[in-house]
N, C-alpha and C positions, 0 to 999 in steps of 0.2 A: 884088426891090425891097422895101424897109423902109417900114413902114406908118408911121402917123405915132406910135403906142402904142412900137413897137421903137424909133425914134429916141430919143423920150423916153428909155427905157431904157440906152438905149445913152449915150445924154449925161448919163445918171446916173451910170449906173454908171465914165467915163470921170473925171469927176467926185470920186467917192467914192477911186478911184485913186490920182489925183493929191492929196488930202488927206491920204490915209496917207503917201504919199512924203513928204511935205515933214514931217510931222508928225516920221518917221522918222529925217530928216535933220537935224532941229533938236534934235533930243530929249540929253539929257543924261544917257542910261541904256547903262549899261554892262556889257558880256556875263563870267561868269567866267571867267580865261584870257584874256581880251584886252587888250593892254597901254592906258593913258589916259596920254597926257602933259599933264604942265603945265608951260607956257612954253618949252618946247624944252631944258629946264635937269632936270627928274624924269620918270621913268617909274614908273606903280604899277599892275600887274596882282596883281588879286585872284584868292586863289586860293581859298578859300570863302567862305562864308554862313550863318551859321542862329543859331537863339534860343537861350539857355541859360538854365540854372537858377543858376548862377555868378552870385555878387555883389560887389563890392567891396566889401570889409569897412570901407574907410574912409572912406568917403562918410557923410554924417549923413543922409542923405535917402534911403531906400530905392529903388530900382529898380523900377516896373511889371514893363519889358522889358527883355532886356541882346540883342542884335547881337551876336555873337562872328564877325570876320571878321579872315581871314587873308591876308595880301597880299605882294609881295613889293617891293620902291622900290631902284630904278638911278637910278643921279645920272648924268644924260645933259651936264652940262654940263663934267661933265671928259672926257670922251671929245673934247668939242673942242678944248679944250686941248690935250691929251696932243698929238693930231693937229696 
């Protein structure tokens, strides 16, 4: 039988669970290799990530940071067509 200190715990910790779940669920982060659609019309899976040293020479404004990311984009909205 669960004392009354283990229930607590236990409805915490059930708790803490369920927050990450949903948190999980809602969240708008995306793993590399997995494909993200948008509106049932594009598909864009990334297929890296990382910082460079690389700048665009033609910007007036210097770069802090530069994100070099490499992706790959299927246009899902002719495939219904075709079909």
């Amino acid at each position: 039988m669960l004392d009354v200190l283990q229930k607590q715990r236990l409805i915490h910790l059930l708790k803490k669970t369920e927050q990450k779940r949903r948190k999980e669920k809602n969240s708008n982060e995306a793993k590399l290799g997995a494909p993200i659609t948008f509106d049932k019309e594009a598909e864009i899976t990334v297929k890296t990530a990382a910082w460079t040293d690389e700048r665009n020479q033609f910007l007036d404004k210097p770069a802090k940071k530069v994100l070099l990311v490499t992706y790959d984009v299927k246009k899902t909205f002719l495939t219904k067509i075709i079909q």
